[in-house]
C-alpha positions as CSV (number, residue, x, y, z in Angstrom):
1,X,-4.0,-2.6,-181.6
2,X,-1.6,-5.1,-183.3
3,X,1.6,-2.8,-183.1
4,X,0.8,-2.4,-179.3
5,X,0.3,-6.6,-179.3
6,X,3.5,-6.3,-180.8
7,X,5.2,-4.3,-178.5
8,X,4.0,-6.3,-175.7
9,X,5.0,-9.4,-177.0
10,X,8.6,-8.3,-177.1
11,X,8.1,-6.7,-173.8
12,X,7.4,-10.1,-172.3
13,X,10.6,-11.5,-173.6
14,X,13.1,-9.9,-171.0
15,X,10.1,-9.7,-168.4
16,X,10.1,-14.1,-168.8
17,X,13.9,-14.0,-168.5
18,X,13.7,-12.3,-165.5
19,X,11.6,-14.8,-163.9
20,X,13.6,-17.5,-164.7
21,X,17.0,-16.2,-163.7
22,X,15.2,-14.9,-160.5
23,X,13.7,-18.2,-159.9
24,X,16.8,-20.2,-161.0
25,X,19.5,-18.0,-158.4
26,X,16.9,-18.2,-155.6
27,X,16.6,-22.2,-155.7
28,X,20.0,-22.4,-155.9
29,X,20.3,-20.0,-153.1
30,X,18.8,-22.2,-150.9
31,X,19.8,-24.4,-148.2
32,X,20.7,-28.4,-149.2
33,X,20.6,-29.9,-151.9
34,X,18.8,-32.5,-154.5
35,X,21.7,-35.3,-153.2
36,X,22.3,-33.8,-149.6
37,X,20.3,-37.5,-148.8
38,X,18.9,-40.7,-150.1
39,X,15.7,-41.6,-148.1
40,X,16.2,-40.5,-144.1
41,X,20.3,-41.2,-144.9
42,X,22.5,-38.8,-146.0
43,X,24.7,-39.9,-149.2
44,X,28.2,-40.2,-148.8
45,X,30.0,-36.9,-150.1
46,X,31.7,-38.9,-153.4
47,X,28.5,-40.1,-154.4
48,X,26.9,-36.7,-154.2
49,X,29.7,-35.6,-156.1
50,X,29.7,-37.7,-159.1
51,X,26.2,-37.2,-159.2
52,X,26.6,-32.9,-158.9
53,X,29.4,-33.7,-162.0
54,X,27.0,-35.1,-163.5
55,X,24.6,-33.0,-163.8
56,X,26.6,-29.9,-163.9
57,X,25.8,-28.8,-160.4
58,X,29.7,-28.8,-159.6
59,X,30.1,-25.9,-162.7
60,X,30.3,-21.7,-161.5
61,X,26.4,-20.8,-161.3
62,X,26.4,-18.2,-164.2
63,X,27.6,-21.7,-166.7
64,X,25.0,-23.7,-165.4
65,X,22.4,-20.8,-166.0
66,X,23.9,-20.8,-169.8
67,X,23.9,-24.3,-170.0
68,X,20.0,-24.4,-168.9
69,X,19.2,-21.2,-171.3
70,X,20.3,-23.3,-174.1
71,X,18.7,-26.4,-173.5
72,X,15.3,-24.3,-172.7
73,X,15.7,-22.7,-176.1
74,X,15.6,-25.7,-177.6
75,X,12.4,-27.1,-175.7
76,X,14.3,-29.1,-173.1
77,X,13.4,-28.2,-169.5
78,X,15.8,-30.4,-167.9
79,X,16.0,-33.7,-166.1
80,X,14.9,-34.7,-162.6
81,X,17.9,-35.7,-160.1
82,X,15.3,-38.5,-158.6
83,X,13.9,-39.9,-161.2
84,X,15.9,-40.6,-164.3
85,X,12.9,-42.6,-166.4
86,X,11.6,-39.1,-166.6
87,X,12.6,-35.6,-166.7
88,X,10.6,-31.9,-166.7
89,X,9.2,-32.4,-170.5
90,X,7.5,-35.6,-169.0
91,X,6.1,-34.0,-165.9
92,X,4.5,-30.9,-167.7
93,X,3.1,-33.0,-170.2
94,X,1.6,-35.4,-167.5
95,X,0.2,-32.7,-165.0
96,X,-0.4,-29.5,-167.4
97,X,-3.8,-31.4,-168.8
98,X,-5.1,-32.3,-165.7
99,X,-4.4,-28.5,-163.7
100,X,-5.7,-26.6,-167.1
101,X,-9.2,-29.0,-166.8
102,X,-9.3,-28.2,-163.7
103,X,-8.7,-24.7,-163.4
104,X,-10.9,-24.0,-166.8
105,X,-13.4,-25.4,-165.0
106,X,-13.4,-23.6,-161.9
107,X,-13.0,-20.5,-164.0
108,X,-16.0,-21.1,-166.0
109,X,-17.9,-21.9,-163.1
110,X,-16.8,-18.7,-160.9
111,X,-19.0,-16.7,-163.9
112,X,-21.3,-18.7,-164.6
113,X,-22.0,-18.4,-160.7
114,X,-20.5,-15.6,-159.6
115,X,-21.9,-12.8,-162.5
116,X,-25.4,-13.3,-162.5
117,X,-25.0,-13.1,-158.1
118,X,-23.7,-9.5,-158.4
119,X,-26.6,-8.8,-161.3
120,X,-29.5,-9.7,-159.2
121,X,-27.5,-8.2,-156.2
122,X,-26.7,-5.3,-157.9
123,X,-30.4,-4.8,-159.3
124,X,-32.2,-5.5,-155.7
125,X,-29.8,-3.0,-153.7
126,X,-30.3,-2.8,-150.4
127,X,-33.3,-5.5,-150.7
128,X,-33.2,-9.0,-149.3
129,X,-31.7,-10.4,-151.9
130,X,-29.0,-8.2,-151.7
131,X,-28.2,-8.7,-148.0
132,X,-28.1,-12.4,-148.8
133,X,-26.0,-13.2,-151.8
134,X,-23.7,-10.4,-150.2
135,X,-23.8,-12.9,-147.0
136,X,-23.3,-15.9,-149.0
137,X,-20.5,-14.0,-151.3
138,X,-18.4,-13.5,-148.3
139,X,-18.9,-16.9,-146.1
140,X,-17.9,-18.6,-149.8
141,X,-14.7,-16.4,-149.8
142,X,-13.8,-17.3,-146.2
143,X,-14.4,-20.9,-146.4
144,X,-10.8,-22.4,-147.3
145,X,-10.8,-24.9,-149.9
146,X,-9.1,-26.8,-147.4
147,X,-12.4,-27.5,-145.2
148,X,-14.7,-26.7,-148.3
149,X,-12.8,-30.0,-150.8
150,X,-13.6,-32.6,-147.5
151,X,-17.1,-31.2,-146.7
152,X,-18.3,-32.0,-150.6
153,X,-16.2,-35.2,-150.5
154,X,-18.5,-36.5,-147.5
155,X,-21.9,-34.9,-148.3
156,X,-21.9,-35.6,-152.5
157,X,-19.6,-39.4,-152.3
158,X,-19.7,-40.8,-148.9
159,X,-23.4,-39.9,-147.8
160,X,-24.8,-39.5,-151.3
161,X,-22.8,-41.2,-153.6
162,X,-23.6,-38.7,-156.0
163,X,-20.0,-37.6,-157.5
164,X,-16.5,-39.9,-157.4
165,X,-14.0,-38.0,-155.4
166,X,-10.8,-39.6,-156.8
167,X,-9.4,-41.0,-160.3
168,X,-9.7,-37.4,-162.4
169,X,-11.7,-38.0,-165.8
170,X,-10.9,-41.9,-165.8
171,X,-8.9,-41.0,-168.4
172,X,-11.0,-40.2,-171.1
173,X,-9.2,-39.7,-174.9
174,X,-8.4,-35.7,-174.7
175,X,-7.7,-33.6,-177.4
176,X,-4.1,-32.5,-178.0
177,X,-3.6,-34.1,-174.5
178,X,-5.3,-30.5,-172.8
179,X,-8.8,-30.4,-174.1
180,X,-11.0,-33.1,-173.8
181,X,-13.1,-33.9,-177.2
182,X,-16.9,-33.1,-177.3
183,X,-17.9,-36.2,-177.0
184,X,-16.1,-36.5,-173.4
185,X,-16.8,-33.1,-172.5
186,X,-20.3,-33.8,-172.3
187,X,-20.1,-37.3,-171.0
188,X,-21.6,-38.0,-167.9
189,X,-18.5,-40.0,-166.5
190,X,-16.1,-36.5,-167.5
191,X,-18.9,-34.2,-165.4
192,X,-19.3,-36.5,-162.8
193,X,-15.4,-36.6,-161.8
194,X,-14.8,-32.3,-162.7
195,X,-18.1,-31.8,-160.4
196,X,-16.5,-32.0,-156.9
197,X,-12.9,-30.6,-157.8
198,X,-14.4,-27.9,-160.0
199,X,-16.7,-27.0,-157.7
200,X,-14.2,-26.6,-154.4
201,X,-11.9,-24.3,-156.1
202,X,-14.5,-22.1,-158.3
203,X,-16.2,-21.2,-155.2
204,X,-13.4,-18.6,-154.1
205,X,-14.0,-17.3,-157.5
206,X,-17.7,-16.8,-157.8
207,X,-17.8,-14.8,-154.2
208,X,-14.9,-12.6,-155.4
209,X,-16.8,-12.1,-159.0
210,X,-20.3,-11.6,-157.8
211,X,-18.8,-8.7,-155.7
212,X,-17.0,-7.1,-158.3
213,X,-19.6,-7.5,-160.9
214,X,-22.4,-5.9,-157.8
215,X,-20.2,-2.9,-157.0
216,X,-19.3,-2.2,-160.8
217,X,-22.9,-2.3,-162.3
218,X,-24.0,-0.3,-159.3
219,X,-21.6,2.5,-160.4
220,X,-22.7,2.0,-163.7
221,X,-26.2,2.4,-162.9
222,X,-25.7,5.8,-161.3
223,X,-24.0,7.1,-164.8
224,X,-25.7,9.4,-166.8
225,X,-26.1,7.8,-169.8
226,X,-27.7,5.0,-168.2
227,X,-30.6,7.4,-166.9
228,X,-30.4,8.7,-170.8
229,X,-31.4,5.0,-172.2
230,X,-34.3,4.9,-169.7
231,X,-35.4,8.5,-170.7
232,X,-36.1,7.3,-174.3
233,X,-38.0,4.5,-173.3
234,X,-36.0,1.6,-173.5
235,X,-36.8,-1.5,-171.9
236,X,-35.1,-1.9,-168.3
237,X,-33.8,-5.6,-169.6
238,X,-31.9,-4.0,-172.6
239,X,-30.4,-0.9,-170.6
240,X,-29.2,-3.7,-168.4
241,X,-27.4,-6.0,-170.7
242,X,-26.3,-3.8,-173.7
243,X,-26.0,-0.5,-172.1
244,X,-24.6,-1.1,-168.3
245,X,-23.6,-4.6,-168.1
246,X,-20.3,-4.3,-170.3
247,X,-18.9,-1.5,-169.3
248,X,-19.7,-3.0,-165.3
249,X,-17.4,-5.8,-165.9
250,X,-14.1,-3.3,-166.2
251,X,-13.1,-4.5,-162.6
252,X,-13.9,-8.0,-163.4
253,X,-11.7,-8.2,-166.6
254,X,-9.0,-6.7,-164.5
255,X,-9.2,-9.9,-162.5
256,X,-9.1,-12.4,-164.8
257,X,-5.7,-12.0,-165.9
258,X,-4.3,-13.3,-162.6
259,X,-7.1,-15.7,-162.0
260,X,-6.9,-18.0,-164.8
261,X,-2.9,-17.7,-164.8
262,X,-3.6,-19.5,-161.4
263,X,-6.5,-21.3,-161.9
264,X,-4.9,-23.4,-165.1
265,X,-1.4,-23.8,-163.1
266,X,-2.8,-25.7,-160.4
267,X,-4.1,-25.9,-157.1
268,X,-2.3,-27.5,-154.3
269,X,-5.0,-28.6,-151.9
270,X,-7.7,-29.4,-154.1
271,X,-5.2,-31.4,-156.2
272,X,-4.6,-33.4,-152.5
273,X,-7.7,-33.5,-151.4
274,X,-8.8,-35.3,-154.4
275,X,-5.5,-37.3,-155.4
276,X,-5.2,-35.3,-158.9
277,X,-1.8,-35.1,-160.7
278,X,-1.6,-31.2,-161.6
279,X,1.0,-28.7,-161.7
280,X,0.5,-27.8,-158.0
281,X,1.7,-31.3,-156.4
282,X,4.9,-31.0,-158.5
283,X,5.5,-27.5,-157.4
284,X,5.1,-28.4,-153.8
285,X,7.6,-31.4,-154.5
286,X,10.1,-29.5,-156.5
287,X,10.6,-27.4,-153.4
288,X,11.0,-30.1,-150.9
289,X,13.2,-31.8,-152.9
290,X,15.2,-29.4,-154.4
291,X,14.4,-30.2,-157.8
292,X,15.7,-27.2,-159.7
293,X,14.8,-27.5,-163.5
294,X,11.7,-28.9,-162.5
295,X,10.7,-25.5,-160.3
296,X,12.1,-23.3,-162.9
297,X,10.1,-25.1,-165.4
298,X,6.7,-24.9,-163.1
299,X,7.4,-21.2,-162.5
300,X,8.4,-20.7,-165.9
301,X,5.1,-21.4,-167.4
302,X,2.9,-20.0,-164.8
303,X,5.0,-16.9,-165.6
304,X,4.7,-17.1,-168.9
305,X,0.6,-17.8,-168.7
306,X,0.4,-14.8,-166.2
307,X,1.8,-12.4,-169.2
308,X,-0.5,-13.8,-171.6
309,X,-3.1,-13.4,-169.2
310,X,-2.4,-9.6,-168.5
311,X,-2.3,-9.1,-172.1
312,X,-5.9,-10.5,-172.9
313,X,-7.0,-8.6,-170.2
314,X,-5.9,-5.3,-171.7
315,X,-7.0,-6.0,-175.3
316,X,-10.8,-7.1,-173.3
317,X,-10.4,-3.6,-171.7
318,X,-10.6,-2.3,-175.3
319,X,-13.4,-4.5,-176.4
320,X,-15.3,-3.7,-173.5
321,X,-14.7,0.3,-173.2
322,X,-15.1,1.5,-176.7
323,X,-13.2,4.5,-175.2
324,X,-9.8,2.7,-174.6
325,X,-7.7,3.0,-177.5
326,X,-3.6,1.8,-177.9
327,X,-1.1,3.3,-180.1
């Protein structure tokens, strides 16, 4: 197991590369640029150009690809052309906490939700109860977060008054600036503010779980070692949770990789909906304003969380399936 960690570990190395030369020729590829305007105005062409000199924007592509290569080897993800009290290192560390709360959360949540729906589904087949959190499963998948974020916003703050919508955490002290300490995890004032936020984007994720965990434990309990465990008597509880239960949540494991690589990078419209400061906002702003460094730093560690994410998934493969073995 630890040479083939190993080996995918040095795998990942050119894979990362990849995505950030892919990422870094395909901004650049793109129409206009960071100092095509200033405002609604465009800016005269020999102010763009001392400002392309510069930075290095006026250099052959494949230098300023070198250039970045060795600034990102030594931590340094770049500047940002608009605001020069700040620059890529600033913006991570800012938005990075807030998208991994947020996306922890609605991870933890999609479970804690979504796999005990698809156990009780899974054990009343064909029942009512399995018509109905199959119904409720799929109108959670096809409600958008979009008209899901507002809807809680009006029912749970404006109406109730239950949850704050805005102002993420008020800033409690967080551990290594990413995890908040115990003492605010369990706050009131922390739950209350991850409560709305958490709750629109884990949805998605508890519909999709809960039907994955239902049609893999309902394959499991058609095996035939299953129908061996209840031969010699065991009770149905323990055939359920030690026998069938792991080896029913292959197909869920195979989702997680993906789904907490974009959970923790951010989500776009929750982060809008309820004015958070995550990794998503940037992205959208690093395309619109042509922000290179910071969009090859925002892909960069999404890529770099969706090969760490793969690679827990196939070492949980092995945990989970006694079976599955790597040379």
């Amino acid at each position: 197991m630890i040479n083939y960690i190993i080996r995918r570990l040095l795998i990942a190395i050119p894979v990362i590369f990849l995505i950030v030369l892919a990422t870094f020729v395909m901004i650049h590829a793109t129409p206009g640029g960071p100092f095509d305007t200033v405002g609604e105005r465009s800016m005269p062409p020999h102010i763009r150009q001392i400002l392309e000199r510069r930075y290095g924007l006026d250099r052959p592509l494949w230098e300023q690809f070198f250039l970045y290569m060795q600034n990102l080897l030594k931590g340094d993800l770049g500047p940002l052309f608009r605001n020069q009290s700040q620059d890529v290192n600033d913006i991570v560390a800012q938005s990075f906490p807030v998208s991994f709360q947020l996306g922890s959360i609605a991870v933890l949540l999609g479970f804690a939700i979504g796999v005990p729906a698809g156990i009780i589904a899974a054990l009343k087949h064909n029942s009512l109860v399995d018509y109905t959190a199959t119904f409720v499963a799929v109108l959670s998948a096809s409600v958008p977060s979009l008209v899901l974020g507002p809807l809680l916003i009006l029912i749970f703050y404006v109406n109730l008054n239950w949850f704050p919508a805005i102002n993420w955490g008020a800033e409690p002290p967080f551990f290594l600036g990413i995890f908040p300490q115990p003492r605010d995890l369990l706050s009131s004032e922390f739950l209350k503010h991850a409560v709305l936020p958490g709750f629109a984007l884990g949805t998605a994720y508890a519909a999709g779980i809960a039907r994955l965990t239902r049609a893999g434990l309902l394959d499991v309990l058609s095996a035939d070692y299953i129908r061996t465990a209840r031969a010699k008597g065991l009770r149905e509880s323990a055939v359920i949770i030690v026998h069938a239960l792991k080896n029913s949540m292959i197909p869920v494991a195979t989702l997680l990789g993906p789904l907490i690589a974009g959970a923790v990078t951010g989500s776009l419209i929750v982060e809008q909906i309820f004015a958070l400061n995550g990794m998503g906002r940037w992205f959208i702003a690093s395309v619109q304003q042509r922000e290179y460094f910071l969009l090859t730093g925002l892909t960069l560690i999404y890529g770099v969380l969706l090969v760490a994410g793969n690679l827990f998934v196939d070492v949980l493969y092995a945990w989970l399936d006694p079976r599955i073995r790597y040379d």
